[in-house]
PDB file of N, CA, C and O in Angstrom:
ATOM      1  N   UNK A   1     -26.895  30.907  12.037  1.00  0.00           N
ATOM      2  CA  UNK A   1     -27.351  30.038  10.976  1.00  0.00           C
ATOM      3  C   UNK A   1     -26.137  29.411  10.305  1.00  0.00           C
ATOM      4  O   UNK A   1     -25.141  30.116  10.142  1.00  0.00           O
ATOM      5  N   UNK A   2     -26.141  28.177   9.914  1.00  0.00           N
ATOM      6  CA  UNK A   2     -25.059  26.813   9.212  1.00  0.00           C
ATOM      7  C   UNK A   2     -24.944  27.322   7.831  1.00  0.00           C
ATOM      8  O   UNK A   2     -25.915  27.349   7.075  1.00  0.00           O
ATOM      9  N   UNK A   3     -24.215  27.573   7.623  1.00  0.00           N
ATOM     10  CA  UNK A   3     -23.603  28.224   6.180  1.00  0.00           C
ATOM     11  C   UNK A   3     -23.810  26.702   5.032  1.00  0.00           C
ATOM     12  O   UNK A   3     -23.295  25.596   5.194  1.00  0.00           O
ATOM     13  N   UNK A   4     -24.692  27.136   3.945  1.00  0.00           N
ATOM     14  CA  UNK A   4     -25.078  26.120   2.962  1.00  0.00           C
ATOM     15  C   UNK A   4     -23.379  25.360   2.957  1.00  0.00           C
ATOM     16  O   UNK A   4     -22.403  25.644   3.652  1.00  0.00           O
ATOM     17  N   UNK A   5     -23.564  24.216   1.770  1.00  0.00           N
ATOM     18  CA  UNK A   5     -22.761  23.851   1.747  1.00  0.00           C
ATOM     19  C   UNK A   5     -22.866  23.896   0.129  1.00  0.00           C
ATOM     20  O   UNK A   5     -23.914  23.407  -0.293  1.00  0.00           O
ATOM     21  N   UNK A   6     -21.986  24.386  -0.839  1.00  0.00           N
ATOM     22  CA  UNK A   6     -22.380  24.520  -2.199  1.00  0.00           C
ATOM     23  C   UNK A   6     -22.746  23.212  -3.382  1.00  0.00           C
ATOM     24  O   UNK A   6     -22.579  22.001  -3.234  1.00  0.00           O
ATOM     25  N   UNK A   7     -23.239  23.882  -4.443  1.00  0.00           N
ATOM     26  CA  UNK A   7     -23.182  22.385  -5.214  1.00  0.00           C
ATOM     27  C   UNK A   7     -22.368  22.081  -5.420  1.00  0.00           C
ATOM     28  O   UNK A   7     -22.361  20.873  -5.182  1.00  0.00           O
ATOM     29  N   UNK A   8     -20.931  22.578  -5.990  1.00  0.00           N
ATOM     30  CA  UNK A   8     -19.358  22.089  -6.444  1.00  0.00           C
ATOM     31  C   UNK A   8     -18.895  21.186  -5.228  1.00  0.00           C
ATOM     32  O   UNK A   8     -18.100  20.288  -5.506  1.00  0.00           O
ATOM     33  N   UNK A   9     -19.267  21.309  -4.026  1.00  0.00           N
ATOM     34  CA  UNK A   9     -18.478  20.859  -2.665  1.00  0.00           C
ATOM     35  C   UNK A   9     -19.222  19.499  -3.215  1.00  0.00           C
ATOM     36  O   UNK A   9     -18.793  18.790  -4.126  1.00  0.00           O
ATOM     37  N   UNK A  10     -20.162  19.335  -2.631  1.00  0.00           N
ATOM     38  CA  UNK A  10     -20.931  18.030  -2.795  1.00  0.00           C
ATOM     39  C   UNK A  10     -20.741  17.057  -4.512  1.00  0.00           C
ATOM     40  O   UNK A  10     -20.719  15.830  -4.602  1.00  0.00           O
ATOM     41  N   UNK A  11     -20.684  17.560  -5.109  1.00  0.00           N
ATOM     42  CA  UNK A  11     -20.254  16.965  -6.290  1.00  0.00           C
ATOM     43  C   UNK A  11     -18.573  16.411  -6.384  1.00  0.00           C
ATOM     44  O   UNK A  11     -18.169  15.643  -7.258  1.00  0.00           O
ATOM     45  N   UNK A  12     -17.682  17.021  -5.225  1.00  0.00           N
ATOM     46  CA  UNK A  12     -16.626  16.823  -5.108  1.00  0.00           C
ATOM     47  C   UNK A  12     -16.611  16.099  -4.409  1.00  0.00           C
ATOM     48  O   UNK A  12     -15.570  15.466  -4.584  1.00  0.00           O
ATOM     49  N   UNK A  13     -17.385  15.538  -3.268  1.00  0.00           N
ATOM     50  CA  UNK A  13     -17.412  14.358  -2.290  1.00  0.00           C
ATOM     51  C   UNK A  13     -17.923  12.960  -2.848  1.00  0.00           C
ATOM     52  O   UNK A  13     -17.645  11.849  -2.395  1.00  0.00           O
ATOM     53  N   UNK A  14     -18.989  13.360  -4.277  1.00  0.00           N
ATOM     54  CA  UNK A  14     -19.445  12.762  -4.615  1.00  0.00           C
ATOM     55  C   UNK A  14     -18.542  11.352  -5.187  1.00  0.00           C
ATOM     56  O   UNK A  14     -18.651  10.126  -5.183  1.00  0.00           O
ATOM     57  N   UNK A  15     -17.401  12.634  -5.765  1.00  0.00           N
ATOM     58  CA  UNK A  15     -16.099  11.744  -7.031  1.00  0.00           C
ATOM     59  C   UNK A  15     -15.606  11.272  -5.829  1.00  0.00           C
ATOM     60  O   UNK A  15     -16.065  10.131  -5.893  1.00  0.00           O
ATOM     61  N   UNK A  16     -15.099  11.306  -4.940  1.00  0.00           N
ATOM     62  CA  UNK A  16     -14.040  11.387  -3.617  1.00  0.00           C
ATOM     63  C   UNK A  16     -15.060   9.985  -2.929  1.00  0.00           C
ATOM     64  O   UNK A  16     -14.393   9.122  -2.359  1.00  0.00           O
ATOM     65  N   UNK A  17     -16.098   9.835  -2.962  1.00  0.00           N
ATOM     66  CA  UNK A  17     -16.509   8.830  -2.221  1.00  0.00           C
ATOM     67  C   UNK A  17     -16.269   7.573  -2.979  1.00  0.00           C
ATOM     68  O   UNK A  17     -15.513   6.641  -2.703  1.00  0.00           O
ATOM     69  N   UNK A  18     -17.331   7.793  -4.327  1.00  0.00           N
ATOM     70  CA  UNK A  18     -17.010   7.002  -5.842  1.00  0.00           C
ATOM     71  C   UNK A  18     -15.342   6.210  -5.490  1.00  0.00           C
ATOM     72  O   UNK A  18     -15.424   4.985  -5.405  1.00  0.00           O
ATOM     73  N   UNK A  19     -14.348   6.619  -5.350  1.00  0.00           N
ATOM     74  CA  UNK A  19     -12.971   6.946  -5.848  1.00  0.00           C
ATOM     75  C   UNK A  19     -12.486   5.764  -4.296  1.00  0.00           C
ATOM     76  O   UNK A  19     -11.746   4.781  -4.265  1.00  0.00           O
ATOM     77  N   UNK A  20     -13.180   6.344  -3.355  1.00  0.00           N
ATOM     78  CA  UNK A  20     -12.508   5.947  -2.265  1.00  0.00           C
ATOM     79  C   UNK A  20     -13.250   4.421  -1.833  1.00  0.00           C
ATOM     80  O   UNK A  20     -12.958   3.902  -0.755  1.00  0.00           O
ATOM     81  N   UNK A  21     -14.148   3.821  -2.701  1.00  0.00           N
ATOM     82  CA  UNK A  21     -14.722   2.700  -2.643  1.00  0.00           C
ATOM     83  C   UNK A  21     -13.718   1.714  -3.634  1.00  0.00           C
ATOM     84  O   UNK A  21     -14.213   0.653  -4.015  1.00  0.00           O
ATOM     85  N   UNK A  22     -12.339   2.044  -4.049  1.00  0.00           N
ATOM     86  CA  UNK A  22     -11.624   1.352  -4.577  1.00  0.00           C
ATOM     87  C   UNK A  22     -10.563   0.594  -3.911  1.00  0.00           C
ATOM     88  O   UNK A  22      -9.899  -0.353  -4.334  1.00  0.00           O
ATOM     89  N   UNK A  23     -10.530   1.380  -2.446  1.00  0.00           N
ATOM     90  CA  UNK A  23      -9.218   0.781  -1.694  1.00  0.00           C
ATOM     91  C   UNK A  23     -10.027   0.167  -0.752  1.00  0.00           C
ATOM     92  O   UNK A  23     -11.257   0.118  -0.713  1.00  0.00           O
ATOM     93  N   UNK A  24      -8.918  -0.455   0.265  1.00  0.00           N
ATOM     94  CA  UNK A  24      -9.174  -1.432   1.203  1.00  0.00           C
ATOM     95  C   UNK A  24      -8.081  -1.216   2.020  1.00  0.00           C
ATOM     96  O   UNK A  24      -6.978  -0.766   1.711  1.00  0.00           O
ATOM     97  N   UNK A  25      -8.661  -1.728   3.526  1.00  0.00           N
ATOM     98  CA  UNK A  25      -7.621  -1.852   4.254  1.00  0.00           C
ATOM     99  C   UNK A  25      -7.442  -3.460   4.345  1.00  0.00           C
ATOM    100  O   UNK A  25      -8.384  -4.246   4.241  1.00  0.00           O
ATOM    101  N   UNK A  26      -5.752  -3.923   4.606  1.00  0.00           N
ATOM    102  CA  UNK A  26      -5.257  -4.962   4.598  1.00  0.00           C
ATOM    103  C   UNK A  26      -4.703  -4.810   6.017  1.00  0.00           C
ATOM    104  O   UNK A  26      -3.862  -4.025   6.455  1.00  0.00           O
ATOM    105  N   UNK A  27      -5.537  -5.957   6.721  1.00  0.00           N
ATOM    106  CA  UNK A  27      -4.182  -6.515   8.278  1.00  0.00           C
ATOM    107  C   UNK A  27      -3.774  -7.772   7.525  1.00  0.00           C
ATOM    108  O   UNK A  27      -4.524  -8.277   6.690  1.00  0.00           O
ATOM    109  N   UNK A  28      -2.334  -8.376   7.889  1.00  0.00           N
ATOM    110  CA  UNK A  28      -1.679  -8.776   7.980  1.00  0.00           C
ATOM    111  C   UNK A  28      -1.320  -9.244   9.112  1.00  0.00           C
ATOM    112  O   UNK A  28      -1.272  -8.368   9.976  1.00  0.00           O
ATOM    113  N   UNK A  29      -0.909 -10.797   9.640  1.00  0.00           N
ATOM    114  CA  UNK A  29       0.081 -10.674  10.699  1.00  0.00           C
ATOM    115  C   UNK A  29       1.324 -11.563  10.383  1.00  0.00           C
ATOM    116  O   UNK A  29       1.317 -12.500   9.584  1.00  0.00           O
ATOM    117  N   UNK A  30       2.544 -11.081  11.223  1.00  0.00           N
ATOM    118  CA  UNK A  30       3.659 -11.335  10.722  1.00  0.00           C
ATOM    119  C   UNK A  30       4.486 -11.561  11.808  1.00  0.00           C
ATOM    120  O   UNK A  30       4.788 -10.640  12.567  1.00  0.00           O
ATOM    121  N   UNK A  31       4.952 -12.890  11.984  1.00  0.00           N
ATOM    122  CA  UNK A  31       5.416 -13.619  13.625  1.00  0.00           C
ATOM    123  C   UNK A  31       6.750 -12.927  13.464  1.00  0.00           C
ATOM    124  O   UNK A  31       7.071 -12.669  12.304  1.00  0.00           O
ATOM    125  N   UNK A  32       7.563 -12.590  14.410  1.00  0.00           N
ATOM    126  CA  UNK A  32       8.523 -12.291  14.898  1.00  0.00           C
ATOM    127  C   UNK A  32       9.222 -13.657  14.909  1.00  0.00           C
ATOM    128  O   UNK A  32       8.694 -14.706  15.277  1.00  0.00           O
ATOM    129  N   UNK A  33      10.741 -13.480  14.364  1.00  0.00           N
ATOM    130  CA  UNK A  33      11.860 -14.162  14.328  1.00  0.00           C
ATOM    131  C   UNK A  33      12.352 -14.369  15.900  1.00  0.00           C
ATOM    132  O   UNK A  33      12.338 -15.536  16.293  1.00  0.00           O
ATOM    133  N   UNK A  34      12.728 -13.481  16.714  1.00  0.00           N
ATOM    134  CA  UNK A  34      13.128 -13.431  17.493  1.00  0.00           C
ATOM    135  C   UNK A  34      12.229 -14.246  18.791  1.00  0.00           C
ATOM    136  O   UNK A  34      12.536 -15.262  19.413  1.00  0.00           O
ATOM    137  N   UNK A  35      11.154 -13.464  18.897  1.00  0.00           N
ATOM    138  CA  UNK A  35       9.982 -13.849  20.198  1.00  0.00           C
ATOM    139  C   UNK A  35       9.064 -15.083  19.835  1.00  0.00           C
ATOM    140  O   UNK A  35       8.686 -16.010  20.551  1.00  0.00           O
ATOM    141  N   UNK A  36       8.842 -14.832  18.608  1.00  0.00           N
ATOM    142  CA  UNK A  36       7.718 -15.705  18.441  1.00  0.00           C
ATOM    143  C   UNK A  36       6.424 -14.993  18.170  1.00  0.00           C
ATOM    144  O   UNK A  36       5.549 -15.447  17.433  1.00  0.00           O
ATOM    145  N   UNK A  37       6.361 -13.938  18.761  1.00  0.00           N
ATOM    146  CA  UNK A  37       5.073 -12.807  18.899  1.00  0.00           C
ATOM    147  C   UNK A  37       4.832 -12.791  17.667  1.00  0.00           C
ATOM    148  O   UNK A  37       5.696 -12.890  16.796  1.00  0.00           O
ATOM    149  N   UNK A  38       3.247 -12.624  17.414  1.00  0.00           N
ATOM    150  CA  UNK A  38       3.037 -11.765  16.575  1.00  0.00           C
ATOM    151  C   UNK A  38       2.733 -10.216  16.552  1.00  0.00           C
ATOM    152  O   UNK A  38       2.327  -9.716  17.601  1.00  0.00           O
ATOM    153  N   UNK A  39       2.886  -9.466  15.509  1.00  0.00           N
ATOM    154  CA  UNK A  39       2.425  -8.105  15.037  1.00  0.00           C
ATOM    155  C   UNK A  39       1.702  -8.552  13.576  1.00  0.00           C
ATOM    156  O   UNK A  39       1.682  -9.368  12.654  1.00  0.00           O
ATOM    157  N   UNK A  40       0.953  -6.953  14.322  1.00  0.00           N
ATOM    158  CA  UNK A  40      -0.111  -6.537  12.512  1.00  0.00           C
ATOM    159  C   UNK A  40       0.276  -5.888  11.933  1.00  0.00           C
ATOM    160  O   UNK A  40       0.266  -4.773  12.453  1.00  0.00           O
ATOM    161  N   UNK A  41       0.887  -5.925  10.544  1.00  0.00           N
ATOM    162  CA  UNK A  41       1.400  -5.095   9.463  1.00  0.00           C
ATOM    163  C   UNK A  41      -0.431  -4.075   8.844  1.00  0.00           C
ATOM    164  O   UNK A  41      -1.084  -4.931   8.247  1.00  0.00           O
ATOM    165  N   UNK A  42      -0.871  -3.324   8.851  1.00  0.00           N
ATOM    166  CA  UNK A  42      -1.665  -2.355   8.161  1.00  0.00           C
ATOM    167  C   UNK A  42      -1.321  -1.650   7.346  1.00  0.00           C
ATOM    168  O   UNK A  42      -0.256  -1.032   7.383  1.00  0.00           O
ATOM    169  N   UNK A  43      -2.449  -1.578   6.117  1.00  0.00           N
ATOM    170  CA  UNK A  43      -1.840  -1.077   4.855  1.00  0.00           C
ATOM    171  C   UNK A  43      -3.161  -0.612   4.231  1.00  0.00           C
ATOM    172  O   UNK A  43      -4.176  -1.258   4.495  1.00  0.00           O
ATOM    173  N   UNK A  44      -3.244   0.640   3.286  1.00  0.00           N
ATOM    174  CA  UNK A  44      -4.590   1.192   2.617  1.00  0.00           C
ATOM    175  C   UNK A  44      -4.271   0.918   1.295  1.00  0.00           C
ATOM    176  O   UNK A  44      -3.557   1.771   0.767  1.00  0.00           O
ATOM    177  N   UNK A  45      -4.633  -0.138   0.529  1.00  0.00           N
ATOM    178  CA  UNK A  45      -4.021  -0.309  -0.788  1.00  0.00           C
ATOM    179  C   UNK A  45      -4.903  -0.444  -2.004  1.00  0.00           C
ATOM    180  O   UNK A  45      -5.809  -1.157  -1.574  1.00  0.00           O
ATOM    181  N   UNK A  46      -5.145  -0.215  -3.122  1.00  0.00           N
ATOM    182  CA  UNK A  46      -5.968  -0.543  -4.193  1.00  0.00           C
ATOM    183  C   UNK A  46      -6.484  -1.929  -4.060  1.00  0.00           C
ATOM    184  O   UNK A  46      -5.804  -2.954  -3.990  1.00  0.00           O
ATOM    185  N   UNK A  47      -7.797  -1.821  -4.036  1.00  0.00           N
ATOM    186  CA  UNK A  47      -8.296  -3.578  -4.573  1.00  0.00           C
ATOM    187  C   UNK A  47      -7.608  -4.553  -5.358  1.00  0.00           C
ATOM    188  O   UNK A  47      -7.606  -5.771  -5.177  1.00  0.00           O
ATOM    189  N   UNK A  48      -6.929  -3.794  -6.391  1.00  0.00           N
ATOM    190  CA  UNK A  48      -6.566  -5.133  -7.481  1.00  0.00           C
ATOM    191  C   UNK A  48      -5.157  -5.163  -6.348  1.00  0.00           C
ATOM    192  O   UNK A  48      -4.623  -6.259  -6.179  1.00  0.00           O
ATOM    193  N   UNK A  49      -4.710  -4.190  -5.754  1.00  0.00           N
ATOM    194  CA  UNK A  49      -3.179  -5.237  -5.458  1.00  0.00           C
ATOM    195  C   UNK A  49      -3.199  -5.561  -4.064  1.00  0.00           C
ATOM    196  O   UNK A  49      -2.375  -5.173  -3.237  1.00  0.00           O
ATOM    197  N   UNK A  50      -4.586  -6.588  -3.769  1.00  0.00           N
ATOM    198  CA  UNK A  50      -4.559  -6.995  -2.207  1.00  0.00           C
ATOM    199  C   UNK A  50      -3.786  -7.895  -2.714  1.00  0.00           C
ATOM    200  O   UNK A  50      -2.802  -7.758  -1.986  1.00  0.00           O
ATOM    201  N   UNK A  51      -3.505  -8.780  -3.496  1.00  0.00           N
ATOM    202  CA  UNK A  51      -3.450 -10.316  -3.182  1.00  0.00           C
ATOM    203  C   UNK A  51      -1.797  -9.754  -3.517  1.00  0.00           C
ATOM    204  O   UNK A  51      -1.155 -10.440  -2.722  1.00  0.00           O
ATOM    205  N   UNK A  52      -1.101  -9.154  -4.030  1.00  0.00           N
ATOM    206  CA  UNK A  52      -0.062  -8.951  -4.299  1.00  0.00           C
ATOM    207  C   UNK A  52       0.428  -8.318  -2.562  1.00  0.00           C
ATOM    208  O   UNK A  52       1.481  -8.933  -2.388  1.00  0.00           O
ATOM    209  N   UNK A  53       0.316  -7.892  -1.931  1.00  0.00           N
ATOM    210  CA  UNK A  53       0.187  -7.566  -0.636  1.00  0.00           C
ATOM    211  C   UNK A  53       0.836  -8.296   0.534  1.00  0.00           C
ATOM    212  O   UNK A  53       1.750  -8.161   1.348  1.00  0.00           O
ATOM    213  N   UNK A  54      -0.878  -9.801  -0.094  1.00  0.00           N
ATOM    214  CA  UNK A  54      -0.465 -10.528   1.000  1.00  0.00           C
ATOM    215  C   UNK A  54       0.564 -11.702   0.416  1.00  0.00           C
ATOM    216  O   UNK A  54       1.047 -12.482   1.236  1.00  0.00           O
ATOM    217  N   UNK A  55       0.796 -11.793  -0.548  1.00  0.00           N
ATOM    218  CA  UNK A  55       1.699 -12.488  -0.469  1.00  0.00           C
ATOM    219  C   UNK A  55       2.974 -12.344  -0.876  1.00  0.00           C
ATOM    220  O   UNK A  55       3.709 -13.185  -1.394  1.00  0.00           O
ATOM    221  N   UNK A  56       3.250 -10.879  -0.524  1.00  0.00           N
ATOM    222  CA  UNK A  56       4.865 -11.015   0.057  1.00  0.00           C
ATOM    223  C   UNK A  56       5.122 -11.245   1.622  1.00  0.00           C
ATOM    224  O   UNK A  56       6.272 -11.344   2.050  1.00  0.00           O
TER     225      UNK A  56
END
């Protein structure tokens, strides 16, 4: 038998979900000097500082 899971646990996922609906992931891409290529810069950052992000 699956061992309950308590009320404190779930009330702790609760804040933790709440909490984790604040960030975002940011791609980026960022051409290479050399090749020309591009790459994707990835980043997990607070909502308010996407735009600060992308434009460095």
């Amino acid at each position: 038998m699956a061992k309950a899971a308590s009320k404190n646990a779930k009330v702790k996922d609760l804040k933790a979900a709440a909490d984790a609906k604040n960030w975002t992931k940011v791609i980026r891409t960022v051409r290479s000097p050399k090749t020309g290529a591009y790459t994707f810069k990835e980043q997990i950052v607070h909502k308010d500082k996407v735009t600060d992000f992308l434009a460095k």
